[in-house]
C-alpha positions as CSV (number, residue, x, y, z in Angstrom):
1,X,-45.9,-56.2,-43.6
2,X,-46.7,-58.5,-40.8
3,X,-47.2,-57.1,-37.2
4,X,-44.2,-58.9,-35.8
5,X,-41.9,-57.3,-39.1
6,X,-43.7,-54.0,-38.1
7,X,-42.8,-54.5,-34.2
8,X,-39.7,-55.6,-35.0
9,X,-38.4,-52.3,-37.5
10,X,-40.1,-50.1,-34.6
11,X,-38.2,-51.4,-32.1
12,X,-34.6,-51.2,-34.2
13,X,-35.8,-47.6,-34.3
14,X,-36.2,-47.2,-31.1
15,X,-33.1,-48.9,-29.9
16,X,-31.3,-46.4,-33.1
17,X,-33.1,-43.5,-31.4
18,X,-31.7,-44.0,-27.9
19,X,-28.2,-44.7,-28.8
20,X,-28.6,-41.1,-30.5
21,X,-29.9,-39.6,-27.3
22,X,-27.5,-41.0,-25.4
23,X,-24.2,-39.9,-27.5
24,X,-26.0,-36.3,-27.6
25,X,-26.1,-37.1,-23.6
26,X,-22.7,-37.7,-23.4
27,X,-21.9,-35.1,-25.6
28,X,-23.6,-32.7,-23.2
29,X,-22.4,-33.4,-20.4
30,X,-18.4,-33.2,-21.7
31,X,-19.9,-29.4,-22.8
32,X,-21.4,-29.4,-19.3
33,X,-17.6,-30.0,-17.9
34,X,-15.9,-27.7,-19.9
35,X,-18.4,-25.0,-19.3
36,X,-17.8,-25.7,-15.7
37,X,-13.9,-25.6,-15.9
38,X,-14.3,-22.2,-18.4
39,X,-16.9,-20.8,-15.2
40,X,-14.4,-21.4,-12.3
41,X,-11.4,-19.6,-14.4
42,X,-13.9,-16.9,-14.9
43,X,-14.6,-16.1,-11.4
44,X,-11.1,-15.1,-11.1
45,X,-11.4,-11.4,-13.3
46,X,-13.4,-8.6,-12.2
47,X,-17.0,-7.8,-12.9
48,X,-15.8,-6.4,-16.4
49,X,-15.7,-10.1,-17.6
50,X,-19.3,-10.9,-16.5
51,X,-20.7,-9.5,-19.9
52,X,-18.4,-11.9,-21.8
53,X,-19.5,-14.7,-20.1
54,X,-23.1,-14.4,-20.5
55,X,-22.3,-13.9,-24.9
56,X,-20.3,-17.3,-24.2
57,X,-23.0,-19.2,-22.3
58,X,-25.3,-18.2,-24.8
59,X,-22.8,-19.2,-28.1
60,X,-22.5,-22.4,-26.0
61,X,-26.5,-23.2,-26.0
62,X,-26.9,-22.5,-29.5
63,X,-23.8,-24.3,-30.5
64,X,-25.8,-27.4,-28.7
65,X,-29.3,-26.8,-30.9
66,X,-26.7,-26.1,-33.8
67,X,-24.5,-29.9,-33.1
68,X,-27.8,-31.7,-32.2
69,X,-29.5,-30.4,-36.0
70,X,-26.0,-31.7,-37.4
71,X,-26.1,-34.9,-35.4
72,X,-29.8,-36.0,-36.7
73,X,-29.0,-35.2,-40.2
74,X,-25.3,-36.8,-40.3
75,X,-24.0,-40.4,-40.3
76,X,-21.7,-42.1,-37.9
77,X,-18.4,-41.0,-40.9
78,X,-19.3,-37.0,-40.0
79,X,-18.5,-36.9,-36.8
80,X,-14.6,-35.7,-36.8
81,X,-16.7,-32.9,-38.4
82,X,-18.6,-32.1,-35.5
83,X,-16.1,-32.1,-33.0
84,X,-14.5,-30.2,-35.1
85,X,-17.0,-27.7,-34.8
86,X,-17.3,-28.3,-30.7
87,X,-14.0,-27.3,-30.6
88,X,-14.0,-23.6,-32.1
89,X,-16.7,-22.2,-29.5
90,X,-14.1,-23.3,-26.8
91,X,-11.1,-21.8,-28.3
92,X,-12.8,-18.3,-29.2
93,X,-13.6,-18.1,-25.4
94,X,-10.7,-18.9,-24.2
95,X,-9.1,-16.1,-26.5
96,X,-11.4,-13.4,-25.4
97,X,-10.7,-14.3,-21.7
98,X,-7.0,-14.4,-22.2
99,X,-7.1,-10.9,-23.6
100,X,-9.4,-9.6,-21.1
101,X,-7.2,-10.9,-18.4
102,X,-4.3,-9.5,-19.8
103,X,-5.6,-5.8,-20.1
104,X,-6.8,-6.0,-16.6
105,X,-3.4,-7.0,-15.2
106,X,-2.0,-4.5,-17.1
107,X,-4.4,-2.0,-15.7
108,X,-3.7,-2.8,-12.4
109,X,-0.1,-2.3,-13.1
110,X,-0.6,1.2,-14.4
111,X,-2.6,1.9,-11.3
112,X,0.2,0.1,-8.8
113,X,3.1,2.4,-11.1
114,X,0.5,5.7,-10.5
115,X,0.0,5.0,-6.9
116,X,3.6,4.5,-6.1
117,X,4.2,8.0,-7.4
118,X,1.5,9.5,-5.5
119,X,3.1,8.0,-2.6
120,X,6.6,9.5,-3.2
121,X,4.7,13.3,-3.6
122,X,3.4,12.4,-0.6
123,X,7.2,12.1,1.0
124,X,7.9,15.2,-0.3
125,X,5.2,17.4,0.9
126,X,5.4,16.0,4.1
127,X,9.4,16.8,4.4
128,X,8.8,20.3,3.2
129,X,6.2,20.9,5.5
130,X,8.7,19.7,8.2
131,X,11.4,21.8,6.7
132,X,8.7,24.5,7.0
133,X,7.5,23.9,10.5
134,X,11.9,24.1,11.3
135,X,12.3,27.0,9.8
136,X,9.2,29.0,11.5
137,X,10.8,27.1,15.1
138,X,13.9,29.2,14.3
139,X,12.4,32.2,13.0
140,X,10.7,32.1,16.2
141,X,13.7,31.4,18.3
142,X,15.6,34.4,16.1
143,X,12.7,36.6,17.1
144,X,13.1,36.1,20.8
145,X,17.0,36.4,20.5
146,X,16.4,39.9,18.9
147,X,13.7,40.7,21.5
148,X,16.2,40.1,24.6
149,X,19.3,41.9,22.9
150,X,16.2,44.9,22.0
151,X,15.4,45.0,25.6
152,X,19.3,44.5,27.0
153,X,19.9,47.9,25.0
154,X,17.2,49.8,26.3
155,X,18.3,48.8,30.1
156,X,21.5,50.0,29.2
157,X,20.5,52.8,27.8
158,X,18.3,53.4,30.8
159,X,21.3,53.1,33.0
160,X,23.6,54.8,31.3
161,X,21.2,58.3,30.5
162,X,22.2,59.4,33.5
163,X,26.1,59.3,32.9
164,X,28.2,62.1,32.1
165,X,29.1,62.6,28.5
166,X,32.6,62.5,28.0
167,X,35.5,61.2,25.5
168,X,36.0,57.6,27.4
169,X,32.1,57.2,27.8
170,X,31.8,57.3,24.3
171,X,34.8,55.3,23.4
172,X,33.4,52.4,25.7
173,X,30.6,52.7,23.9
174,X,31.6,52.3,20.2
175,X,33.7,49.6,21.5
176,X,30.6,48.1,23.0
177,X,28.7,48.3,19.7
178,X,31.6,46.6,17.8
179,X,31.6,43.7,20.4
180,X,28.0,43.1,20.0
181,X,27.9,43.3,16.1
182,X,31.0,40.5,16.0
183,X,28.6,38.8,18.5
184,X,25.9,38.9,16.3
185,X,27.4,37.7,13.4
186,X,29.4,34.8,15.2
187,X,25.8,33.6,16.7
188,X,24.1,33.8,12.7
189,X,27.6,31.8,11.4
190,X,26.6,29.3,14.2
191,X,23.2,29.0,13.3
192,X,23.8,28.1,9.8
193,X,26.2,26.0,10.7
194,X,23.9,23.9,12.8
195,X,20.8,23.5,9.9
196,X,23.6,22.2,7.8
197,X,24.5,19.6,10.3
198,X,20.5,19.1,10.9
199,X,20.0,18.8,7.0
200,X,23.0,16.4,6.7
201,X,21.8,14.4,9.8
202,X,18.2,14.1,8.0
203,X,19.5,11.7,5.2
204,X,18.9,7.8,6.4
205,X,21.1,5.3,4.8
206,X,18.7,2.3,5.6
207,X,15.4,1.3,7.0
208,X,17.3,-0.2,10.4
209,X,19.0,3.1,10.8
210,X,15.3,5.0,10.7
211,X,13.9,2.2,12.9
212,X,17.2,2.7,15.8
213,X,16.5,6.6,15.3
214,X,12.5,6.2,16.0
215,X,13.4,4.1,18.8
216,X,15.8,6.3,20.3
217,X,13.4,9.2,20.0
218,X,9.8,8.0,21.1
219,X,9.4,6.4,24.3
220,X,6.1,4.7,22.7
221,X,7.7,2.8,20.4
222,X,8.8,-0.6,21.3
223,X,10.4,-2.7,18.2
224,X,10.3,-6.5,18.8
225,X,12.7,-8.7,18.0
226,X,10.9,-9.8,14.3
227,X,10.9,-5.3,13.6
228,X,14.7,-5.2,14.3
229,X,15.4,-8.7,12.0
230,X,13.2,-7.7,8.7
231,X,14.1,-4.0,9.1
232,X,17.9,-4.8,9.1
233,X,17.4,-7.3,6.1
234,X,15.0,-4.6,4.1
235,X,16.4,-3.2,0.9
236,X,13.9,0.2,1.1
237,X,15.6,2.5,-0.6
238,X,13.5,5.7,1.3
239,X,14.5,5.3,4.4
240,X,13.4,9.1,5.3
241,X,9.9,7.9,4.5
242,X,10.4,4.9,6.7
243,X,11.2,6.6,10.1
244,X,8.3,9.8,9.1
245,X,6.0,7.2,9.3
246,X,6.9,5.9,12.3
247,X,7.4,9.5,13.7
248,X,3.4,10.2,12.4
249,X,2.9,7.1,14.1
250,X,4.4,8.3,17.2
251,X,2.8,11.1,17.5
252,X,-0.9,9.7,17.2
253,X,-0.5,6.7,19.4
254,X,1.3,9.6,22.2
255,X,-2.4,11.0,22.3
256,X,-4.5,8.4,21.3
257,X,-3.4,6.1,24.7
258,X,-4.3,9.1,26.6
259,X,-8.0,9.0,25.3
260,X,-10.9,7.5,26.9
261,X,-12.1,3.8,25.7
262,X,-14.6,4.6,22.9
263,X,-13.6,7.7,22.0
264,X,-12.3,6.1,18.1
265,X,-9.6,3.1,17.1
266,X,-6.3,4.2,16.5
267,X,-6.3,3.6,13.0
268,X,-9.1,6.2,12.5
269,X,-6.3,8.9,14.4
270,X,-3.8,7.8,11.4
271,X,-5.2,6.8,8.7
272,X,-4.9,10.4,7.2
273,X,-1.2,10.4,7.4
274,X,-0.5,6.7,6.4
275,X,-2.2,4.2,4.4
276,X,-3.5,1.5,7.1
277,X,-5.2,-1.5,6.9
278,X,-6.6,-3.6,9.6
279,X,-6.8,-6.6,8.5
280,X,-4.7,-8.9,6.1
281,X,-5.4,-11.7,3.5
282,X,-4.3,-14.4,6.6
283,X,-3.3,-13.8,10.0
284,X,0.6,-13.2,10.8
285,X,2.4,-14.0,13.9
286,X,5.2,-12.1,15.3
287,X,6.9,-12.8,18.8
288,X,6.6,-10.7,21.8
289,X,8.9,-12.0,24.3
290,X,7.8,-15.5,24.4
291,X,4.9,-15.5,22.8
292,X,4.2,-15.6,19.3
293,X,1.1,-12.5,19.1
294,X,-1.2,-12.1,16.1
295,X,-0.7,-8.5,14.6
296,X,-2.8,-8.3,11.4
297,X,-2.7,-4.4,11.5
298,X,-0.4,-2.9,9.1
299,X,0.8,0.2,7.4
300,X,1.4,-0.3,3.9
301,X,4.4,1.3,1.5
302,X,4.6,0.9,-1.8
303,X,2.1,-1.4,-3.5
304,X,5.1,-3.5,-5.8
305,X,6.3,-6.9,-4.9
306,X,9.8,-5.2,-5.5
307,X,11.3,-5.0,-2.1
308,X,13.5,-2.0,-2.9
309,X,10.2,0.3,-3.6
310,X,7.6,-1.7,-0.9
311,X,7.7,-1.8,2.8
312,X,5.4,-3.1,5.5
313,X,4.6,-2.2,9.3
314,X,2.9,-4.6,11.2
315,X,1.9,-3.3,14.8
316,X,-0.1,-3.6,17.7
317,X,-1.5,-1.3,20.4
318,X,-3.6,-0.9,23.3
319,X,-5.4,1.9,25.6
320,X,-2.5,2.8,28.3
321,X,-0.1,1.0,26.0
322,X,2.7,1.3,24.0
323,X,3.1,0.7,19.7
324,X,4.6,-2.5,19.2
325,X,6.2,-3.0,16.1
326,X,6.6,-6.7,15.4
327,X,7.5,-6.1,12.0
328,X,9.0,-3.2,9.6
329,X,10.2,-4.8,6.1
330,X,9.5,-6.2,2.6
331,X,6.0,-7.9,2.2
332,X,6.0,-10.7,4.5
């Protein structure tokens, strides 16, 4: 074979050779686009997914060495078998994501269902302290009564040591006694009376009724015109829990105004009543008179997107201040 025939078969090699490289180039670089698209998705799940995505970058490289073997050994008819092949890799790691994804969601469920319960023991420990804390107030109260009737007998007693004894000294007397026990028992009737009218009274109806009665009681509170609006459209169904977090609320920002600057933020006098937050995924607006102020402090109920079982307080305050509430609703 002449030179020329020579330089001529080498060069219809070469030319064979590069159109190889460059379909196993192409070929690469659609891999290199899907990985990418497969990477981005990833970055969505949790740190739990990052073990599966190393096994799937690493069935990806050997899947390359694997497809460029297969590549130098078929012809041009076998590739429908190759992509073929490209294909599965793909698939099975879009299957084990999938899954993955699903059993966190479904995690994070369980954990939103759990939390929502602790929340609602939460509600009723705090009431039954507050049933507690009323019932020592009147114990105490009853105390006091008993004390001033104890020391109204004595006086009288006192006074009347020095009287004769005779028929109508004792009749007053007895009659007296029997005025005092009628008294007695009319002043227990109306005491129960009362704490059933208190317990009665306790039960909220709706989250704009415990907003109006946390208003009406604390002069720190100041509900703006957006806390009135979402309140009055909220379907919360525990409104109780509503206005005791307000009330907590209260309570704290009563004291915390009267502290020096520096002495701690108001969320850190709180936050072990309520579950606060200080800031929020983006920045919310609520008007104050005529200017729309930005309130990214919040109190969070519930952790469901169902409005009837989640409720949110957004609210501002400042040193010498009062608590705005520019918002007291569903999740804005």
């Amino acid at each position: 074979m002449s030179s020329k025939d020579r330089e001529a078969q080498l060069s219809e090699s070469l030319m064979s050779k590069d159109k190889e490289l460059r379909d196993l180039k192409r070929d690469f670089e659609t891999l290199k686009s899907t990985h990418k698209i497969l990477t981005k998705d990833s970055e969505e799940t949790n740190s739990e997914l990052e073990s599966l995505q190393l096994n799937y970058e690493k069935l990806t490289r050997d899947f390359g060495l694997y497809k460029k073997s297969v590549q130098e050994r078929e012809s041009v008819e076998d590739k429908g078998i190759v992509r073929r092949f490209i294909g599965w890799p793909l698939r099975f790691g879009q299957s084990i994501l999938s899954r993955e994804t699903r059993r966190r969601e479904e995690k994070i469920k369980e954990r939103g269902v759990l939390i929502a319960n602790l929340n609602e023991n939460i509600s009723k420990f705090k009431k039954k302290v507050s049933e507690q804390r009323r019932d020592i107030v009147e114990r105490t109260q009853g105390e006091e009564k008993w004390k001033k009737r104890y020391d109204a007998l004595s006086a009288d007693k006192r006074s009347e040591s020095g009287l004769e004894r005779d028929s109508l000294v004792d009749r007053l007397r007895e009659r007296l006694d029997v005025e005092r026990r009628k008294n007695m028992l009319l002043e227990e009737e109306l005491t129960r009376l009362k704490k059933e009218g208190d317990s009665k009274g306790d039960e909220l109806d709706s989250v704009h009724a415990a907003v109006k009665k946390a208003n009406d009681e604390f002069d720190i509170i100041e509900i703006m015109d957006g806390g009135w609006k979402s309140a009055k459209k909220s379907p919360f169904m525990n409104a109780n829990l509503v206005y005791e977090t307000l009330e907590a609320m209260a309570n704290e920002a009563s004291r915390w105004v009267e502290k020096p600057d520096g002495s701690g933020s108001f969320e850190d006098d709180i936050k072990i009543y309520v579950d606060v937050a200080e800031n929020d995924s983006q920045d919310r607006y609520w008007k104050v008179g005529n200017i729309n102020q930005k309130m990214n402090r919040h109190v969070k109920l519930g952790v469901d997107r169902d409005p009837s079982k989640t409720l949110r307080i957004y609210y501002d305050i400042t040193r010498k201040g009062r608590l705005r509430i520019g918002w007291c609703g569903e999740h804005p």
